[in-house]
C-alpha positions, 0 to 999 in steps of 0.5 A: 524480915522485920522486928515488930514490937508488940510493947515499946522498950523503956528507957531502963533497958540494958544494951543486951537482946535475949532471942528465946525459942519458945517449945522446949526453952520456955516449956515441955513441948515434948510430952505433949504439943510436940508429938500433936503438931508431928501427927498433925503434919503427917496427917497433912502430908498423907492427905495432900500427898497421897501417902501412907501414914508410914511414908507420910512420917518419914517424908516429914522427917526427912524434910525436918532434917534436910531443911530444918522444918518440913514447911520448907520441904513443902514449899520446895518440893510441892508448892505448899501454901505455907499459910494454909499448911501451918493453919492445918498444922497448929490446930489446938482446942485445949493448950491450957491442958498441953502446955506444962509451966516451968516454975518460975519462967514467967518470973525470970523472963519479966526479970532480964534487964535487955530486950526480949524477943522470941524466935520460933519457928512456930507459926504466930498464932500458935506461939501468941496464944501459948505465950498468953496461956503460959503467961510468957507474953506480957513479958516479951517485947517482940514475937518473931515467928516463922511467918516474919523470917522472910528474907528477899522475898524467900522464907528463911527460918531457922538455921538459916544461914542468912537469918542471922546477919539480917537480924544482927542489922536490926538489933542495930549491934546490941549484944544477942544471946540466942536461947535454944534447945535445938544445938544446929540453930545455936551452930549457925547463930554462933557462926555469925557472933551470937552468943548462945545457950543450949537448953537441954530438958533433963530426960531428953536425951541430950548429950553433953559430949556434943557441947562444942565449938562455939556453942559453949553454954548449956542450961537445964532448965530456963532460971538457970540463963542468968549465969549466961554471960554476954 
């Protein structure tokens, strides 16, 4: 895996690295694109896989929580080409309709003082023409998207235990805080010496029972990360 910069880093920086997820960190996935992008992939597995839509569903879910995205049930368990199967599956006409602001996150996000990297499990050409949409991407100095977390030739996203490691190496001991809404990637980061900070939408079920161990910060809504200390 390798960190490619789409802006240089100036001088001024702090020493700090924030990785942000991008659906439901930095916007309301949920209502919209979220339940899209599922339907779009169930069709996929019903068509190449010769299922039903019921069994599609549940075969797609199973692979989510068995290997932390379907991709990689596919890939595993159907030589899926992961490139087409991501083209197929990321397929929006209108993100100026789904995408939902939130406030003042362009504001907040062009205002952390270290380095600003998302870290999606979203493929690339998805989460860049959101991002400039939403206009998230000016701000941001690196896009890390499921297409670069290959590790030994093996694609490795998150919660991959191996991911974090690799990224600490190239982040070369800057202090990291992994932003996030989904608590088993927050797990396996923190494991690795990451800080992090749970965001959790008000309305999405979330409950605060399950802030713990390591995982110790949690957020609403995306202004409030500037009370995360690291």
């Amino acid at each position: 895996m390798r960190i490619r910069y789409i802006r240089r880093p100036h001088a001024g920086l702090s020493g700090k690295v924030y990785l942000l997820d991008l659906d439901n960190t930095l916007h309301h996935a949920s209502t919209h694109i979220l339940p899209e992008i599922n339907r779009q992939m169930t069709r996929y597995l019903a068509e190449h896989l010769a299922l039903d839509p019921q069994q599609a569903s549940e075969l797609r879910t199973q692979y989510w929580l068995r290997y932390g995205a379907t991709l990689l049930g596919m890939m595993r368990h159907h030589q899926t080409n992961p490139h087409h199967f991501l083209a197929s599956t990321h397929r929006f006409e209108g993100l100026k309709k789904l995408s939902s602001r939130h406030g003042s996150v362009p504001h907040r996000l062009g205002k952390l003082t270290g380095l600003r990297i998302m870290l999606t499990n979203a493929p690339r050409a998805y989460a860049v023409a959101l991002c400039k949409e939403m206009g998230l991407y000016r701000h941001l100095h690196a896009v890390i998207a499921i297409e670069d977390m290959v590790v030994h030739q093996t694609w490795r996203p998150k919660p991959a235990n191996i991911l974090w490691p690799n990224l600490k190496t190239q982040l070369k001991g800057k202090r990291a805080l992994l932003v996030d809404d989904t608590f088993g990637h927050l797990k396996q980061a923190a494991r690795h010496g990451i800080q992090t900070s749970w965001i959790t939408f008000p309305g999405l079920g979330f409950k605060p029972r399950q802030l713990t161990g390591k995982v110790k910060h949690r957020i609403r809504q995306f202004e409030a990360i500037r009370t995360a200390k690291f």
